[in-house]
N, C-alpha and C positions, 0 to 999 in steps of 0.2 A: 485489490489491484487487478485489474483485465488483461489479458494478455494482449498483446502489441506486436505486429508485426517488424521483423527485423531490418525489411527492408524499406527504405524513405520512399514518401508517397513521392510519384511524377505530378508534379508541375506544370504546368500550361504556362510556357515565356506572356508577360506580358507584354501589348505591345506601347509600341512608343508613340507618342503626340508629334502633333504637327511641329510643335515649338523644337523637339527633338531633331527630327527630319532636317529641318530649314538650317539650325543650329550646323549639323555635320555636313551638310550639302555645300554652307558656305564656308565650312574649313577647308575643304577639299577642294573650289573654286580657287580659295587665299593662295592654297598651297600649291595649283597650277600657275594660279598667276605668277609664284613666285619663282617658277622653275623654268617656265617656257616665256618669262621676260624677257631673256637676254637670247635665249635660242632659239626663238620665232620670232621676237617683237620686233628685234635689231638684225636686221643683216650687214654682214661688214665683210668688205673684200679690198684685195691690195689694187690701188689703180697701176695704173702703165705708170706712171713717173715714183713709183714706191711711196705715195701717201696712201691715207688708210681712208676710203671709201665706205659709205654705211645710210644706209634708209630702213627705212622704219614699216613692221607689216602688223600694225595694231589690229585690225580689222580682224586677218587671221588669227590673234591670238585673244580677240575676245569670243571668235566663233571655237574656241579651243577652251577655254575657261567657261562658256557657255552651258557646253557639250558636259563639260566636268560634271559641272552644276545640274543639270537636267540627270546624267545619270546616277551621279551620287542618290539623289531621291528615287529614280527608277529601281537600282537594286535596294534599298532599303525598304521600297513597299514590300519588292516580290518578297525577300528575306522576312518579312513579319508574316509576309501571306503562306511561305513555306511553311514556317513555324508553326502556328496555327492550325493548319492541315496538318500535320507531322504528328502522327499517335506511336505509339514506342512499340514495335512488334518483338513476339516472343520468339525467342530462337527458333522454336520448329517452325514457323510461317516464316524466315529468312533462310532458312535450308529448304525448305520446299521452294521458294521460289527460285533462288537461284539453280537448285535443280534440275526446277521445270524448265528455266530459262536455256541450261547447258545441253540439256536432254534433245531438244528442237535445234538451236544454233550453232553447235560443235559440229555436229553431224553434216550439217549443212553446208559450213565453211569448209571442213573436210572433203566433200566433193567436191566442192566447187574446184577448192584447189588442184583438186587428181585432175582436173578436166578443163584447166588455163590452157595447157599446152596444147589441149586439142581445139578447144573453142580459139584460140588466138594465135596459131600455130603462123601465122600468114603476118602476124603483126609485132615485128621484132619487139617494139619499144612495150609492147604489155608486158611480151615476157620477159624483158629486163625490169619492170617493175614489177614484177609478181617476184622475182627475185630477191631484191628491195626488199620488199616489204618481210620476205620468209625472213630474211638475214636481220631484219632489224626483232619480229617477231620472236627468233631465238636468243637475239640479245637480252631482249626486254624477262623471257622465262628465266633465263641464267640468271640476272641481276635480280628479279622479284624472289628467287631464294634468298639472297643477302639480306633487301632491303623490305622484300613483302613477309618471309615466312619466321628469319629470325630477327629483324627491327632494327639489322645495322645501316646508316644510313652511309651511303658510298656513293663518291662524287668525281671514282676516278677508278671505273669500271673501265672505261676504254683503253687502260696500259695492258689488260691481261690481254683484251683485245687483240694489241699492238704483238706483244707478246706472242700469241698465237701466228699472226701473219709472218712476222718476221723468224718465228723458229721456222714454220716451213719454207718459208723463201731460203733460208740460210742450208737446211738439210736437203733442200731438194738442189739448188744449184751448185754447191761444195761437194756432197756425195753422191749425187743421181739417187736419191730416194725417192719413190713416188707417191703421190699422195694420200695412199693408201698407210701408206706405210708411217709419213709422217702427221697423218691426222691425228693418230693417238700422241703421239709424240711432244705435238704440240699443245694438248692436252693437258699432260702429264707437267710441262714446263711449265705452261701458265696456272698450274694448280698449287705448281713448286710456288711459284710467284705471290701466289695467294695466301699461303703458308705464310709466306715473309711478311708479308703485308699485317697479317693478323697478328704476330707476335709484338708488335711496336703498339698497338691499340687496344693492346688487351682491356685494359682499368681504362679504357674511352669509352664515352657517348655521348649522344647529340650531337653540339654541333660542334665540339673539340674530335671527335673521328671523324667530322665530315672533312674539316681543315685536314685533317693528317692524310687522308684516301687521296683529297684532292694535289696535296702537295706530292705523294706515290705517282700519282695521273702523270703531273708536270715533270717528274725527276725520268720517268720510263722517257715520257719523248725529248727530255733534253739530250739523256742518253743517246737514243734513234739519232738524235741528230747533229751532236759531236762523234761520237764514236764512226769516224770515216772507214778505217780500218777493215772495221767488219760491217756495218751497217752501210757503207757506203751515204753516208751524213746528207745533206738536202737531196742530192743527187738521187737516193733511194736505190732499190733492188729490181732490174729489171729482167726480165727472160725468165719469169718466173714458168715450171712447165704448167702445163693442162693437165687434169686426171683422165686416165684412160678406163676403157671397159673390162675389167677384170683381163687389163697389160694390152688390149686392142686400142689404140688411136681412133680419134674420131676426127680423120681428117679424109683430105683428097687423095693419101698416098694407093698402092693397091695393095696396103696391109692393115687400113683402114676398115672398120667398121660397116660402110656404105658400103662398098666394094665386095666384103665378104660377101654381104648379103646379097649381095646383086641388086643396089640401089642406085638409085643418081644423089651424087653427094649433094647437101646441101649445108649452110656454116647454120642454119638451124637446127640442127642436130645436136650438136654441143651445147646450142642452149639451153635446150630440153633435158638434157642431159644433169648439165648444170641445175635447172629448176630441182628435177627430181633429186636430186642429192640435197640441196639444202632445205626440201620439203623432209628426206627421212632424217636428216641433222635435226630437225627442230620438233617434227613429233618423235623423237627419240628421246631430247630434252624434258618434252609436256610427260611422255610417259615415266621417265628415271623421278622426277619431281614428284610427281604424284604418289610414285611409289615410296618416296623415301619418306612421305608425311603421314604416311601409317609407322610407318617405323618410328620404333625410339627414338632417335636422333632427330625425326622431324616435329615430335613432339616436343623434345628439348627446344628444338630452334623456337617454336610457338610460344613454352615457358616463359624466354627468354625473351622476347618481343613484347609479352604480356607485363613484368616484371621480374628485372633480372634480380633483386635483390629475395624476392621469393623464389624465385629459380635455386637461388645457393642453400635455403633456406631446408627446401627437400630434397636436397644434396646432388643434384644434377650438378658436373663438371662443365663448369659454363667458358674454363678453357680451352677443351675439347671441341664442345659447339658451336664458340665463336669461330676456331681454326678450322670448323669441315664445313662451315656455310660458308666463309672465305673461298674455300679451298676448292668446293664443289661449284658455284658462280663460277670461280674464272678458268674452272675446266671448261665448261658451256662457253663461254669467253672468248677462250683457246679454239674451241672447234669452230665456231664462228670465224675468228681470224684467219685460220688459214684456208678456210672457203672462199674468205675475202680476195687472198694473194692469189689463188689458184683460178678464179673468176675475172680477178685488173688483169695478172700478168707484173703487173708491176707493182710498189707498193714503196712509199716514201712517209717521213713523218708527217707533212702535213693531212695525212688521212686521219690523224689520231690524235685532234687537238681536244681539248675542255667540251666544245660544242655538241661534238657525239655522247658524251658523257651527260651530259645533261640533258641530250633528246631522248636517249635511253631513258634515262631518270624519268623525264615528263611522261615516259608511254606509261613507264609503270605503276604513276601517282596518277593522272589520268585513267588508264585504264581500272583498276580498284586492287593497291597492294594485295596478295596474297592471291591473286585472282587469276587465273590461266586464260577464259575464257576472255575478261579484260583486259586486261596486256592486249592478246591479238588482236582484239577490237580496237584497240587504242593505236596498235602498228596499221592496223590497214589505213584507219581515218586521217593520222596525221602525215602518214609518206604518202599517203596517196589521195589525199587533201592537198598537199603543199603539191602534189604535182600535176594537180587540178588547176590552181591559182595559180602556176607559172607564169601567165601570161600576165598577172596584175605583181610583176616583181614589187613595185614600189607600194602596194597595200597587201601582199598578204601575210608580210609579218603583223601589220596591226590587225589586219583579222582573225588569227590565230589567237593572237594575245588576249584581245577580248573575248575569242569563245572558250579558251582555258579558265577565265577568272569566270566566265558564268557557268560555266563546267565545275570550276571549287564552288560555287555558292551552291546551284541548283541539284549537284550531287557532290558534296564533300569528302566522300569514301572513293570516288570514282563513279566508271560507266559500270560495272558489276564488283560495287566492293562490298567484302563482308567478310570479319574476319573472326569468324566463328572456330575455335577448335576441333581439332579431329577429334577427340573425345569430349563425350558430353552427357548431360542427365538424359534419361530415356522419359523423362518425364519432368515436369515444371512441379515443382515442390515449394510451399509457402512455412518459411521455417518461421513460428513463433520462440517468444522468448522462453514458455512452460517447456520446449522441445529442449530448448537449449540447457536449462536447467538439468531436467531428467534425464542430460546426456543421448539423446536422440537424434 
């Protein structure tokens, strides 16, 4: 008998026939026709005397069933075409490239960022979006611990959020703490929070923890939003303060900031202000993450993503590590939050519905789980893509939607995913079954 290698040879997908193609193309047709019948084909409106008026826009919905059918075939080429190109790379050539990739591109975006507020200092609305974008960017790192580094999938990231905003609104206007003060604070609260949340979900996964986070998401802001009391219920929290300059204001007064220096005030100053704080919030984030995936715990979380059931197996405490990836997410969460309150001034539950939760969720699956460099790439593109397309309100949700679904086909993993272990062979080793025999 020859010895045989362990591991099952790669496959080359075959591809499919035309008879294939034509087959799912006019499923997919059937199944628009049968959806956008009644919601494009019929329009019906109440007339002036309260009968029910209705005409018919066929036209429109065969150019909509059309469209189905021509794409349906468009992505099944490309997908057989991908496939076929598609050769399986060895770990070391997926750590070298994205390497090479982070090596030029971090660096890059990193300046860039130090140098918004001077390149656009004159143009309010950049630096509100360069804003934007940090705040969603620190969202999306907090959450890619849960969801990218230990595999819990969370649909209701935005309560610790909430969380966050509202512990500071509540400590800063009740005791005059300042935001210095209550940023850890806020922290600490939404990390409490995160605690909680992991103990009801322990024995969950898939999509029975995504239901359970998302129902946590809805219960925080039903909260927010009965609880009048102290939350101050739709009405929200308003006169939230500003942070100051290590206790100096950065206002018009003459104990102001400007003033000290012998400047002419300007309300761009706080803004800049504001940038640079939630640029060191988020590389503070990118740097504590990184740190914590050398560490034991962030190899736990990795185990556990990989398969928990062999996690327990070489006796990692997988309820430990559920509760610090919880736990650590919606600190970053927290700190987020109350950048958010300290930034509006005001803050109400409608800032903290399902929708931010799942734009989060999209930066991180889009940008490539586990990925730092993707995340950011994925917050710059889509906040600051949708606020490109502003002007086309009524098409750029469906432009979005279709370059997500071609963004899942043409990179499945993300814009930079890959989700290789911190630890790994220093070398590709081909174990035969004689090796395995002789205990080798």
């Amino acid at each position: 008998m020859t010895d045989q290698s362990i591991a099952a040879p790669v496959r080359k997908p075959q591809a499919r026939g035309a008879a294939f193609i034509l087959k799912k193309s006019l499923l997919s047709a059937l199944v628009a026709l049968v959806l956008f019948s009644l919601m494009i084909g019929v329009r019906t409106e109440a007339g002036p005397t309260g009968q029910l008026i209705f005409w018919t826009r066929f036209g429109d919905l065969a150019m909509i069933v059309v469209t189905v059918f021509a794409g349906s075939i468009l992505i099944e080429l490309l997908r057989q075409r991908l496939a076929a190109r598609r050769t399986p790379l060895v770990p070391e050539t997926t750590r070298a490239s994205v390497a090479k990739l982070g090596r030029y591109v971090a660096p890059a975006l990193l300046g860039f960022a130090l140098l918004v507020p001077i390149i656009f200092y004159n143009q309010r609305y950049m630096l509100d979006l360069g804003i934007l974008v940090l705040t969603y960017v620190m969202l999306g790192w907090g959450l890619n611990i849960v969801v990218g580094l230990a595999g819990l999938l969370d649909l209701g990231y935005v309560a610790f959020y909430a969380v966050g905003a509202y512990s500071y609104a509540l400590l800063s206007t009740t005791f005059g703490l300042s935001f210095w003060i209550c940023l850890p604070l806020a922290g600490i609260l939404a990390a409490f929070w995160g605690m909680l949340l992991g103990f009801p979900v322990l024995r969950l996964r898939g999509d029975y923890l995504a239901i359970v986070t998302l129902a946590f998401g809805e219960i925080i802001r039903l909260v927010l939003l009965n609880w009048q009391d102290i939350t101050g219920g739709p009405n929200g929290i308003s006169g939230v303060p500003r942070p100051t300059f290590f206790g100096i204001p950065l206002d018009a007064t003459d104990n102001g900031l400007a003033a000290r220096l012998g400047m002419p005030f300007s309300p761009t100053h706080r803004v800049v202000f504001l940038f640079y704080i939630i640029l060191a919030l988020a590389l503070l984030t990118n740097w504590v993450t990184i740190r914590l995936r050398g560490l034991p715990i962030g190899r736990a979380w990795e185990a556990l993503r990989e398969d928990e059931v062999a996690c327990r197996s070489l006796g990692i405490n997988t309820t430990t590590t559920k509760l610090t990836a919880f736990a650590t997410g919606a600190m970053f969460g927290g700190f987020a939050g109350a950048f958010f309150a300290t930034r509006q001034g005001f803050i109400s539950p409608e800032s903290f519905t399902f929708q931010e939760s799942a734009l989060v969720l999209a930066i991180v699956v889009l940008g490539g789980m586990g990925s730092q460099l993707g995340v950011a790439l994925a917050a710059l593109a889509m906040i600051g893509g949708f606020e490109l397309f502003r002007g086309f309100e009524q098409f750029r949700m469906l432009f979005f939607g279709g370059a997500m679904v071609l963004l899942m086909i043409w990179r499945p993993r993300g814009l930079v995913g890959h989700r290789d272990p911190t630890v790994f062979l220093g070398e590709r080793t081909t174990i035969s079954a004689a090796m395995v025999r002789e205990g080798r």
